[in-house]
C-alpha atoms as an extended CHARMM CRD file, in Angstrom:
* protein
*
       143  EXT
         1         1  UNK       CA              0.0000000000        0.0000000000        0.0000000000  PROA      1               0.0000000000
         2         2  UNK       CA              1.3760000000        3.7000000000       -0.9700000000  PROA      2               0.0000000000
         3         3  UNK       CA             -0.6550000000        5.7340000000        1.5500000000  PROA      3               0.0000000000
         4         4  UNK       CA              0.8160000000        6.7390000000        4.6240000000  PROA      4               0.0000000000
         5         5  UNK       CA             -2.3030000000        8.4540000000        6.0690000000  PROA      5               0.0000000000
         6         6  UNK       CA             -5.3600000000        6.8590000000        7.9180000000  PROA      6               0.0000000000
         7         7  UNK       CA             -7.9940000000        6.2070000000        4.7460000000  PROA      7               0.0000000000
         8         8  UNK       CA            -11.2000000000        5.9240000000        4.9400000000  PROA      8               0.0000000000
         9         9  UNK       CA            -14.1600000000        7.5820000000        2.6550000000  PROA      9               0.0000000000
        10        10  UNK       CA            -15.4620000000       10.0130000000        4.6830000000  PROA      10              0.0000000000
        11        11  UNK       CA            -11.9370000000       11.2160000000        5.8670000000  PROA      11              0.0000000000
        12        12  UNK       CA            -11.1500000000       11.4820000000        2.0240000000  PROA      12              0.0000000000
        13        13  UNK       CA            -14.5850000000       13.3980000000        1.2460000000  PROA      13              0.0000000000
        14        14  UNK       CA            -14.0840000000       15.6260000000        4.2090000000  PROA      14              0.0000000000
        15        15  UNK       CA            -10.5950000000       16.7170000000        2.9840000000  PROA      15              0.0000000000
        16        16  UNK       CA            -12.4730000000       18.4380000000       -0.0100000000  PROA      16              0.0000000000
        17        17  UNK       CA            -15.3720000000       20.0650000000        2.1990000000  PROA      17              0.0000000000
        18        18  UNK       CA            -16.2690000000       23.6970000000        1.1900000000  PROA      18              0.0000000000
        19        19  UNK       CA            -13.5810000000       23.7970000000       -2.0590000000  PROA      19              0.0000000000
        20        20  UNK       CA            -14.3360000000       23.3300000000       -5.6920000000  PROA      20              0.0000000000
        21        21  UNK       CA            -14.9080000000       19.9220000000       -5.3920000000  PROA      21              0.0000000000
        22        22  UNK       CA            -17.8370000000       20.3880000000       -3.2840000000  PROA      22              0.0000000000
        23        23  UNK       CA            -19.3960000000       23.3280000000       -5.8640000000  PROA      23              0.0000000000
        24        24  UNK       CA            -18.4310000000       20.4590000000       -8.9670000000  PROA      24              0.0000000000
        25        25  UNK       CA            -19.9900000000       17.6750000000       -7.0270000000  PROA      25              0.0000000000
        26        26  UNK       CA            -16.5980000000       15.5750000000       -6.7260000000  PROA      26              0.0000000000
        27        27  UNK       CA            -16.4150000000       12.6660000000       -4.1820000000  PROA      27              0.0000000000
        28        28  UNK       CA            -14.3600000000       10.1410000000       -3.2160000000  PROA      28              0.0000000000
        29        29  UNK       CA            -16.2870000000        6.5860000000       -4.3950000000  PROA      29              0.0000000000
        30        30  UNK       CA            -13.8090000000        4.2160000000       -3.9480000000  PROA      30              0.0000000000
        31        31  UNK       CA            -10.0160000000        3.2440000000       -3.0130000000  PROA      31              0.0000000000
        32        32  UNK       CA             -7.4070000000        0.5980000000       -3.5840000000  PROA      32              0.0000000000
        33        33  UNK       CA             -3.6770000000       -0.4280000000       -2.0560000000  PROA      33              0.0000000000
        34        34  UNK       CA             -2.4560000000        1.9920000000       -4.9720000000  PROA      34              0.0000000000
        35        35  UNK       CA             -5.7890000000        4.3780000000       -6.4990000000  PROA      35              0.0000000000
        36        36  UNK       CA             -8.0290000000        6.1100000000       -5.5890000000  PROA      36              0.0000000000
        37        37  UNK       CA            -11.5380000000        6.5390000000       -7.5670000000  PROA      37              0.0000000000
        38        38  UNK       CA            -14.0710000000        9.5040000000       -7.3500000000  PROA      38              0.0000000000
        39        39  UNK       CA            -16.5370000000       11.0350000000      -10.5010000000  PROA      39              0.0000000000
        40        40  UNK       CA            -18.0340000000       13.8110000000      -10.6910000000  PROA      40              0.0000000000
        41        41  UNK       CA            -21.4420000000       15.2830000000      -12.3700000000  PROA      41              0.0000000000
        42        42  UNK       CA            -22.0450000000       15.9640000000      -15.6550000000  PROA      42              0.0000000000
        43        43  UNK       CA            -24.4780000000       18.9990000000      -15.1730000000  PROA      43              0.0000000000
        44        44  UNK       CA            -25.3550000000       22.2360000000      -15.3140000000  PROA      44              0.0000000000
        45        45  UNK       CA            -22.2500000000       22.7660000000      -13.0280000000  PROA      45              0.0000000000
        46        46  UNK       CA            -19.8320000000       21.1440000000      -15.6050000000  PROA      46              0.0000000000
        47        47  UNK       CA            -21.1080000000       21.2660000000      -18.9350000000  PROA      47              0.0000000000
        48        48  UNK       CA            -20.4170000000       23.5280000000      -21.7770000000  PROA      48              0.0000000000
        49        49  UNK       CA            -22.7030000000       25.4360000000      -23.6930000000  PROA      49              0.0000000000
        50        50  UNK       CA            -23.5470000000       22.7570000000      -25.8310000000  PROA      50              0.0000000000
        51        51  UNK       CA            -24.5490000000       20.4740000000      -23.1550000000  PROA      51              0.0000000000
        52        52  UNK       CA            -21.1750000000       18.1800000000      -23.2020000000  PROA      52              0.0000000000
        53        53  UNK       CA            -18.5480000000       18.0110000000      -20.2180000000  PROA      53              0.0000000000
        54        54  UNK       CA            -15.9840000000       20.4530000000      -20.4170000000  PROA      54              0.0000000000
        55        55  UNK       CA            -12.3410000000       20.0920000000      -20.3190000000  PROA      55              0.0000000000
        56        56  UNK       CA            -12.1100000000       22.5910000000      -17.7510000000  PROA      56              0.0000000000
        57        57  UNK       CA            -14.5310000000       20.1780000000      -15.5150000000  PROA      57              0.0000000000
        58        58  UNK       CA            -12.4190000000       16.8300000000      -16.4160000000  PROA      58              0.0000000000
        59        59  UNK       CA             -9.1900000000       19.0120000000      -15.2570000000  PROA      59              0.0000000000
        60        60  UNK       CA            -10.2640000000       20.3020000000      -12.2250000000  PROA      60              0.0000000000
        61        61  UNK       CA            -11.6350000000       16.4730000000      -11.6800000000  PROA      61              0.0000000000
        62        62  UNK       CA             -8.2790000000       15.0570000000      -12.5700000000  PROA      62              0.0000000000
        63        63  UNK       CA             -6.4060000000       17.5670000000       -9.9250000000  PROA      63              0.0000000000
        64        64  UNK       CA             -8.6310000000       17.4760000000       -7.2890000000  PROA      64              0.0000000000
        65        65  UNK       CA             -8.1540000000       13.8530000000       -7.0770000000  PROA      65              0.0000000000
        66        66  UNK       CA             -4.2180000000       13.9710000000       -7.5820000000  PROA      66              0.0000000000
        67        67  UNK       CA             -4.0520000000       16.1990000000       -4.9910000000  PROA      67              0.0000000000
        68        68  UNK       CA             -5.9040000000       14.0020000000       -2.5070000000  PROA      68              0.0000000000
        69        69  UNK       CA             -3.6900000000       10.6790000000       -3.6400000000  PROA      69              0.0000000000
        70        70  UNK       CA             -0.9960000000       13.4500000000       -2.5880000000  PROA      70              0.0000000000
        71        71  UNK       CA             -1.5540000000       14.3780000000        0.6350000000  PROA      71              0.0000000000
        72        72  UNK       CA             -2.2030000000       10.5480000000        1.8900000000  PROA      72              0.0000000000
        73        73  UNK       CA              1.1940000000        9.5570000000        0.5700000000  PROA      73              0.0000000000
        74        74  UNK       CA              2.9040000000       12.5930000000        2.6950000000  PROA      74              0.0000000000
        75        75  UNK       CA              5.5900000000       11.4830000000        5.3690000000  PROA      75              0.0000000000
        76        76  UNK       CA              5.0680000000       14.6530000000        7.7940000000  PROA      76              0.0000000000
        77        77  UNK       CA              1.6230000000       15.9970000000        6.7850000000  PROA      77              0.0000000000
        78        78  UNK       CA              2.2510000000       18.5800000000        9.9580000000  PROA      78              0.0000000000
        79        79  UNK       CA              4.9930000000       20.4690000000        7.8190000000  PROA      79              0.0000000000
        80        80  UNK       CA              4.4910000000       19.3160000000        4.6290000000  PROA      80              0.0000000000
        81        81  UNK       CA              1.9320000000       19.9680000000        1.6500000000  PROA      81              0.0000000000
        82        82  UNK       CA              0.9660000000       18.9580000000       -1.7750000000  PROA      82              0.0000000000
        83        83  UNK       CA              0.7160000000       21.6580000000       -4.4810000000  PROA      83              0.0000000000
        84        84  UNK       CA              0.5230000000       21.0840000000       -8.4990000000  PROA      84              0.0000000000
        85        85  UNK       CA              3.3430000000       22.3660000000      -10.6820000000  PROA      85              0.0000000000
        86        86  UNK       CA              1.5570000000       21.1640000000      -14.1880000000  PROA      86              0.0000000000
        87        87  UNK       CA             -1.2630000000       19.2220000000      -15.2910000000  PROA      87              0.0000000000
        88        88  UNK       CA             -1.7760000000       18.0640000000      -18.8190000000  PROA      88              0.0000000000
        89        89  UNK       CA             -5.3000000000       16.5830000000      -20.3960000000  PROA      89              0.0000000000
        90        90  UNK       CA             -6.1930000000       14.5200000000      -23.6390000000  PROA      90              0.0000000000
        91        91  UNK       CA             -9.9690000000       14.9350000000      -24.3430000000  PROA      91              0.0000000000
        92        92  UNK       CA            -10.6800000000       11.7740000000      -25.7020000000  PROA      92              0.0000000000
        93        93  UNK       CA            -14.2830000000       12.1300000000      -25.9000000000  PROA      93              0.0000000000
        94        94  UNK       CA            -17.2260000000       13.7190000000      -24.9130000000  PROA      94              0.0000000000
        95        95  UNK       CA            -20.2020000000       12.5400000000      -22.4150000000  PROA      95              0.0000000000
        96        96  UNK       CA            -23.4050000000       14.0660000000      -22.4680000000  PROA      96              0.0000000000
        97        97  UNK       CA            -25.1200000000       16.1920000000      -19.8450000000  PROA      97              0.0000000000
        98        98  UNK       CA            -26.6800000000       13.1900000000      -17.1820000000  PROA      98              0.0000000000
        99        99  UNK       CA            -24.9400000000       10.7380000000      -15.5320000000  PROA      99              0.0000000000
       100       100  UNK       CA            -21.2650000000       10.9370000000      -13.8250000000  PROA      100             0.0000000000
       101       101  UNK       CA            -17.5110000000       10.0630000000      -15.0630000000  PROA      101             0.0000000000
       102       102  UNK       CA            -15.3460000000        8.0740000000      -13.1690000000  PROA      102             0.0000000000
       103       103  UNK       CA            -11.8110000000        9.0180000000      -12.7000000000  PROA      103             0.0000000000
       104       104  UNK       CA             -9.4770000000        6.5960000000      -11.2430000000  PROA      104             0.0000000000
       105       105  UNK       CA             -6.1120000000        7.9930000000      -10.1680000000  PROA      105             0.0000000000
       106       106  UNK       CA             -2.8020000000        5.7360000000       -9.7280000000  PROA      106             0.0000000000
       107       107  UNK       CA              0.8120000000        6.6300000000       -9.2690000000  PROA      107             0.0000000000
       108       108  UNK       CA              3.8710000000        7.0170000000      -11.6300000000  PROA      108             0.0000000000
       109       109  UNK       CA              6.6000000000        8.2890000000       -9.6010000000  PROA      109             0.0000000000
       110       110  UNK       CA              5.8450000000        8.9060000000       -5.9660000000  PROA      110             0.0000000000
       111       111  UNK       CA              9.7460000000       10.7180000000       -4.4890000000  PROA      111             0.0000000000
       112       112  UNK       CA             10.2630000000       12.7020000000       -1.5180000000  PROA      112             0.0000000000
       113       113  UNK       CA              9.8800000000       15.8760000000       -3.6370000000  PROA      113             0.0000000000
       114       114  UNK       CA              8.0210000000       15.4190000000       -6.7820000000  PROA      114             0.0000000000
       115       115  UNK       CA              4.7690000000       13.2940000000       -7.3000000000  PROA      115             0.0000000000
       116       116  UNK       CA              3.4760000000       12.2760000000      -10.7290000000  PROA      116             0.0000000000
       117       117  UNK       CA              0.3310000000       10.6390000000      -11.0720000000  PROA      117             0.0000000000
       118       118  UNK       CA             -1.9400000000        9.2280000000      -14.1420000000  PROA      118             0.0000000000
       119       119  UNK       CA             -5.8370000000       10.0350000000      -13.6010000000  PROA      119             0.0000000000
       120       120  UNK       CA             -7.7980000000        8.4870000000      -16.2530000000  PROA      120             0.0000000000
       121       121  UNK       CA            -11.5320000000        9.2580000000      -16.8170000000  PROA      121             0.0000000000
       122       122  UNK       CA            -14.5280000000        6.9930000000      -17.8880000000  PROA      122             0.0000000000
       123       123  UNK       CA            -17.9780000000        7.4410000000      -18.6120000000  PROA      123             0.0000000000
       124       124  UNK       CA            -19.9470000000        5.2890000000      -16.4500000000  PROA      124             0.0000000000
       125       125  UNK       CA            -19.4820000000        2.4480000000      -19.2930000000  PROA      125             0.0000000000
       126       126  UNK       CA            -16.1020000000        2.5060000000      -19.8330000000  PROA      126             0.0000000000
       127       127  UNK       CA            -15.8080000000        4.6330000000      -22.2120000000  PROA      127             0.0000000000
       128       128  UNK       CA            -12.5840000000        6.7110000000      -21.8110000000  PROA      128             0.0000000000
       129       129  UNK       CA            -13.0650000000       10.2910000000      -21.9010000000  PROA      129             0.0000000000
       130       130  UNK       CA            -10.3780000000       11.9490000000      -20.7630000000  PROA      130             0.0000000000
       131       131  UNK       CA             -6.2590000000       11.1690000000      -20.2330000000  PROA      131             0.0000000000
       132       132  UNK       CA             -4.0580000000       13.2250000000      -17.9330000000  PROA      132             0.0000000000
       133       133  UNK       CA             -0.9870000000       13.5030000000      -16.2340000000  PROA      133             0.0000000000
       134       134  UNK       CA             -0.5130000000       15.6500000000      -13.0230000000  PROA      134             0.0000000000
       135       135  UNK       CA              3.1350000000       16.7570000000      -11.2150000000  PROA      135             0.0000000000
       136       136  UNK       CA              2.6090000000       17.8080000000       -7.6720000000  PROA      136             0.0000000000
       137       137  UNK       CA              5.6660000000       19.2730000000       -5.5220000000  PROA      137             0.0000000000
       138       138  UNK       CA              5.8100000000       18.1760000000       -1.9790000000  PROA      138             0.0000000000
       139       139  UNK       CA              6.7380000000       21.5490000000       -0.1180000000  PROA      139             0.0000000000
       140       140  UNK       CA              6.9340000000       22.6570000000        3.5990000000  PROA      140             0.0000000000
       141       141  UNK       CA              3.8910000000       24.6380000000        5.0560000000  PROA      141             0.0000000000
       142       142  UNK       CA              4.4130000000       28.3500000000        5.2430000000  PROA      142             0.0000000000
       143       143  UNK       CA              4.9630000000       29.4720000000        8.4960000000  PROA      143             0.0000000000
């Protein structure tokens, strides 16, 4: 198992309270010894004009849940905090207002410095939607 913190559904939800997760409708659904799973909407909150997700929507998705995989794989959460440097997307297709994706997060590098993670996005059959690739920098907390 990669995390280091205490893991648990709600504790994962209740990281996100009251940030734009909560306005997008993100959750946590579901975790493994090395992912993490949690979709999102696709609504009036995240749709485009012409009723399809948006990229913006399936990014915000894909960091929100990088950042999460982040902070449980922190050695000394006290001091220390994750914070993205880049994110990169491939739209891959579109989904239709109704329903949810599903974005499933796993690690590709996990250092002391420097996480990289692969969050890959389905439609609730499957059908891959989005690709990206997230960096996060492991930094001390300001004092």
């Amino acid at each position: 198992m990669i995390w280091k913190q205490p893991i648990s559904l709600e504790h994962l939800n209740a990281l996100s309270a009251n940030t734009l997760s909560t306005h997008l409708g993100i959750e946590i659904i579901g975790y493994g010894d090395d992912y993490l799973q949690g979709r999102m909407p696709v609504d009036h909150r995240t749709v485009q004009p012409f009723r399809i997700l948006h990229g913006g929507a399936s990014v915000a998705l894909a960091e929100s849940l990088g950042s999460v995989a982040s902070v449980l794989c922190l050695n000394r959460p006290e001091i220390e905090q994750a914070v993205g440097i880049e994110i990169n997307a491939n739209h891959l297709s579109s989904v239709r207002e109704g329903g949810y994706v599903i974005g499933t997060v796993k690690p590709l590098r996990i250092g002391r410095r420097i996480h990289v993670w692969q969050i890959d996005i389905t439609d609730e059959n499957g059908k891959a939607i989005c690709s990206s690739r997230l960096t996060i920098a492991i930094v001390e907390r300001p004092v």
